[in-house]
C-alpha positions in Angstrom: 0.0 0.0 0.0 1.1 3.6 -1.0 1.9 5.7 1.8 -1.0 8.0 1.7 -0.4 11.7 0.0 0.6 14.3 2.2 -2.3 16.3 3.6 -1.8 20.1 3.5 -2.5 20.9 6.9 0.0 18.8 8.3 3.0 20.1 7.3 4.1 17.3 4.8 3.2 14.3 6.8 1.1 11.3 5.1 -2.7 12.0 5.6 -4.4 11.2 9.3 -1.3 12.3 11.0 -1.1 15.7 12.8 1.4 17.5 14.8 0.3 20.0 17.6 3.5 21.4 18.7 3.7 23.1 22.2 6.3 24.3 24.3 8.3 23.3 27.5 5.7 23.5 29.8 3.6 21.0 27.4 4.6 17.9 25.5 4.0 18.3 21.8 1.0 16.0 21.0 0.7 13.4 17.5 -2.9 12.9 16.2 -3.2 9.5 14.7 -6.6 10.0 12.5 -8.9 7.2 11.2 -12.9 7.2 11.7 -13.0 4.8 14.4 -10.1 5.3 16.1 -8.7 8.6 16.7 -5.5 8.2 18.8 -3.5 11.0 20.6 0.0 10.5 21.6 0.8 12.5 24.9 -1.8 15.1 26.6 0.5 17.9 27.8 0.6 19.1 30.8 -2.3 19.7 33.1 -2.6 23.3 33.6 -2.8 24.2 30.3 -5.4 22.0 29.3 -7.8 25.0 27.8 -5.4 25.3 25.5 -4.5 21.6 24.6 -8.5 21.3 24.5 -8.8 24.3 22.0 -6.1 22.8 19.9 -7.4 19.4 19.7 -10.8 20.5 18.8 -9.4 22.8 16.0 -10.8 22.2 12.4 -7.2 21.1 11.6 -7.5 18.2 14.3 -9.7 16.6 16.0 -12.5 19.0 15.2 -15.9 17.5 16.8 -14.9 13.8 16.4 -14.2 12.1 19.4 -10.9 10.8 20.9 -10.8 6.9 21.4 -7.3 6.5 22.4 -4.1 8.0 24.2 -0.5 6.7 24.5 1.6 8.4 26.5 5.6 7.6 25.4 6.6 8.0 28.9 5.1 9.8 32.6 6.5 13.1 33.4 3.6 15.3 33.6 4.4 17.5 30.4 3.2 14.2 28.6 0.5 13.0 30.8 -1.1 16.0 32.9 -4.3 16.3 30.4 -4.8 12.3 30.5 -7.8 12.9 33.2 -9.3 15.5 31.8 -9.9 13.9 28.5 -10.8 10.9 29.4 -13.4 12.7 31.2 -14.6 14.3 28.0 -14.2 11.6 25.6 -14.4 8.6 27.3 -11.0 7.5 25.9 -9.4 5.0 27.1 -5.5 5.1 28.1 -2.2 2.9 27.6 0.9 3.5 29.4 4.6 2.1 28.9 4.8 -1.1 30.9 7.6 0.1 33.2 5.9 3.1 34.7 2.4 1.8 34.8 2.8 0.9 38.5 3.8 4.1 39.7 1.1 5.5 38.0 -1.5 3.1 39.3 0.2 3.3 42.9 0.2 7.5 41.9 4.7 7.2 43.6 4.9 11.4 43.3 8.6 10.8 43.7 8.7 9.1 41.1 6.4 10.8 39.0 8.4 13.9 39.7 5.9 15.7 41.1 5.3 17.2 44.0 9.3 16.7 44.3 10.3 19.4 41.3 6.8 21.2 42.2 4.9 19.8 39.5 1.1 18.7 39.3 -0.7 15.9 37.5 -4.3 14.9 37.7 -4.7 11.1 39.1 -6.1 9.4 36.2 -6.5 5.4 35.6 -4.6 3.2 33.4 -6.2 0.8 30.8 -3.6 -0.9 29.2 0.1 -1.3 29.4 2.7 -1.3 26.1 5.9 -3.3 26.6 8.8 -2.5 24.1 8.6 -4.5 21.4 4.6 -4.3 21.0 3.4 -3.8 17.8 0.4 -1.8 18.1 -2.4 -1.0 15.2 -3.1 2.9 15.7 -5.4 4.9 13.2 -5.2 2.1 11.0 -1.4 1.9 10.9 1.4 -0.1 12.4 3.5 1.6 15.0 6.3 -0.2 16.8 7.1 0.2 20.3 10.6 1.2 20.8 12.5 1.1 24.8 14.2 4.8 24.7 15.7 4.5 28.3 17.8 7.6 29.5 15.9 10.1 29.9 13.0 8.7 31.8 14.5 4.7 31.9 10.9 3.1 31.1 9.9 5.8 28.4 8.8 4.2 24.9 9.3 5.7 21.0 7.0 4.5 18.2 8.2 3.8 14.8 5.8 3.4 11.6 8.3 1.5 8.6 5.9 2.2 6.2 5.4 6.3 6.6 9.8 6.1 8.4 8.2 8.7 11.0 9.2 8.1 14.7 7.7 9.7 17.4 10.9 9.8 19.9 9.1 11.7 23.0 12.1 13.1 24.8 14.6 10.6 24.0 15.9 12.9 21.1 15.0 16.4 19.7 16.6 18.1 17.2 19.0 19.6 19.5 20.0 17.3 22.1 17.2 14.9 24.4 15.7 15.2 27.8 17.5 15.8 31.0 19.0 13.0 32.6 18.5 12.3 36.3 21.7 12.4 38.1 22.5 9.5 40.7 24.9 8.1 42.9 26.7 6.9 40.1 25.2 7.9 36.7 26.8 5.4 34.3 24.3 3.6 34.0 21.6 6.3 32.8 24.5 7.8 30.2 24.8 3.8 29.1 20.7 3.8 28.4 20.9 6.9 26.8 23.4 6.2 24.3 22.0 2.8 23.3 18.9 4.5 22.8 19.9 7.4 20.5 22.5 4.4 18.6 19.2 2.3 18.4 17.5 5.3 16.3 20.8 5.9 14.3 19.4 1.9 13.3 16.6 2.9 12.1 15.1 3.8 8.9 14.2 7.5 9.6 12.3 10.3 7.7 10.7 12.2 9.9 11.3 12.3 13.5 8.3 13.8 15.7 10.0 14.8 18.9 8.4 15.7 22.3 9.2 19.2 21.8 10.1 21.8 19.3 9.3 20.8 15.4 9.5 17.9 13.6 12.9 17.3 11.6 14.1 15.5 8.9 17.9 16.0 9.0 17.8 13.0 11.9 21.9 12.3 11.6 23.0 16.2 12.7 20.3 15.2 15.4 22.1 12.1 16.9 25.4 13.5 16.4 24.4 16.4 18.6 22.8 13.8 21.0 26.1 11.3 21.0 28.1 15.1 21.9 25.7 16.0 24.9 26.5 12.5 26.2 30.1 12.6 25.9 29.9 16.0 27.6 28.3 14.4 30.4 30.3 11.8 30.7 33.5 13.9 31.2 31.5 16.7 33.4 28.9 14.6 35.3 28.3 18.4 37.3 27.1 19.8 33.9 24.5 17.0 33.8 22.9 18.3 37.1 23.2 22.0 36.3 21.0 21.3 32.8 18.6 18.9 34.9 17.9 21.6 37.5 17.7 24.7 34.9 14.7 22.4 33.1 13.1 22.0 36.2 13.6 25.7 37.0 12.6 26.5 33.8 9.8 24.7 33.9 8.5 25.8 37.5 8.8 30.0 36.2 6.5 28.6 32.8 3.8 27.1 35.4 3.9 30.0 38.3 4.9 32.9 35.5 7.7 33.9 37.7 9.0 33.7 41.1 10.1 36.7 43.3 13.6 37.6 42.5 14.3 38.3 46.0 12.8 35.2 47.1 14.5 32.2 44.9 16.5 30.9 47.4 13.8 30.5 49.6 11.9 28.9 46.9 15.0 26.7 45.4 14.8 25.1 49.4 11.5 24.3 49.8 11.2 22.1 46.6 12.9 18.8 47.4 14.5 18.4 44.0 16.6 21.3 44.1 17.6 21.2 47.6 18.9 17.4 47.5 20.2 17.3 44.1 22.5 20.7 45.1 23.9 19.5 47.8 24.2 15.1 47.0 25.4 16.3 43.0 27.1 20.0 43.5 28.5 19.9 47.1 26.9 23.2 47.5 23.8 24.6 49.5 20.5 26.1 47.8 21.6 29.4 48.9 25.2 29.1 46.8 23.5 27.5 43.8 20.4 30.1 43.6 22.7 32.9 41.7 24.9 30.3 39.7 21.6 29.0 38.2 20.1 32.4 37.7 23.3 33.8 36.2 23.5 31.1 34.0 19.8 31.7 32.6 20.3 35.1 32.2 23.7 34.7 29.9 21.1 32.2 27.7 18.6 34.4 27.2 16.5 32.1 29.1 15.2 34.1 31.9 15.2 37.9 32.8 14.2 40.1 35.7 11.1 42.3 35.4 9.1 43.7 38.2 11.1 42.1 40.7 10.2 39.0 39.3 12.4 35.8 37.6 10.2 35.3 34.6 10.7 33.0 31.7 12.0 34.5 28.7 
């Protein structure tokens, strides 16, 4: 069968596939089309679910057609924070990787990263499980489930042969991947990581659809970028924690809209993420680490001060 012509609200991809692209406070989400099962790949994150609900009922997506499906490619609540809320509406029903279905169904904030880096997520309930390896029949079309440890070590990627489109969730973007946990000793994370971004380079490619920013076709300058960042890490595990507590930071100004300037430290200690990982990773205290991060953000253009507030830039 011909892979389907490209549909011209979609930006290229084969027809009954659309991209919503977010930000960093939302996952991007893919819309697998077909008239009985409309599936939707990641929800975004829970406090911006007017939004993710305007987009989805856009003409250009799901438009008044109901939603029978999500798949989430891993649970960190920029991918799964508007699961509750549309299963409400839709009455969809909702598959998780394998490997974090149990701290979903047990709802382990901890490990959920919630609560811990000051993040929220609507309890929802779990229908079905997807082990790596899993062919599943979205929309019509076959999608292979792909292990893409490293970033989160349970998370999934889904691969269609016949269209060469993956959706990678955050195990690769066009500029690097998402942060890495630190631990007591790290290797092991770096080790995942790398196998997953050489088990892409394996692959028959097009079009990757990542968890954030746009789609992109030139997928080897991606996963030499990706192999760099790891190396990096490898030979400064400290500049592994410093970009896994600016995206957490980052994160927490896009959800509050800013934090008082004057106030960080105080705000860096009382969220559990930042105060452990400075001192167990860094060897420094909140207070220390509060200008370091903020200096560094501001050099990136990443943050600025207005108002006496920190505020996302």
């Amino acid at each position: 069968m011909a892979v389907p012509s490209p549909d011209r609200h979609s930006g290229g991809l084969p027809n009954g596939i659309r991209v919503i692209v977010r930000d960093w406070l939302s996952a991007n989400h893919t819309l697998l089309l077909a008239e009985d099962d409309n599936v939707l790949i990641d929800s975004g994150y829970g406090a911006r679910i007017a939004e993710t609900m305007a987009r989805l009922t856009s003409p250009d997506a799901l438009a008044d057609k109901r939603l029978h499906r999500i798949v989430n490619t891993h649970s960190h609540a920029d991918h799964i924070g508007g699961n509750a809320a549309l299963t409400r509406r839709y009455g969809c029903s909702v598959a998780v990787p394998a490997a974090d279905a149990e701290i979903i169904r047990t709802w382990d904030t901890r490990a959920l990263l919630l609560d811990y880096a000051d993040q929220r997520c609507e309890r929802f309930r779990v229908d079905h499980v997807v082990h790596a390896g899993d062919d599943l029949v979205l929309a019509g079309e076959r999608w292979h489930a792909i292990a893409a440890p490293g970033h989160d070590m349970g998370a999934l990627m889904f691969y269609n042969a016949r269209s060469r489109i993956l959706i990678s969730g955050d195990a690769l973007w066009a500029n690097g991947f998402g942060f890495i946990e630190p631990q007591a000793d790290s290797t092991a994370c770096l080790d995942a990581a790398e196998a997953t971004i050489t088990r892409i380079a394996g692959l028959d490619v097009a079009l990757v659809i990542p968890g954030h920013g746009q789609p992109f076709s030139d997928v080897s300058a991606a996963l030499t970028r990706a192999h760099s960042r790891i190396a990096q890490f490898r030979r400064e595990p400290e500049k592994m924690v410093w970009y896994a507590l600016k995206a957490f930071f980052v994160f927490s100004l896009l959800d509050r809209g800013g934090i008082p300037s004057q106030g960080l430290a105080a705000y860096l200690e009382g969220v559990p993420v930042f105060r452990e990982w400075t001192t167990a990773f860094l060897g420094i205290s909140v207070n220390d680490a509060a200008p370091i991060l903020l200096a560094d953000l501001r050099r990136s253009l990443s943050v600025k001060i207005e108002d006496g507030f920190v505020r996302p830039a």
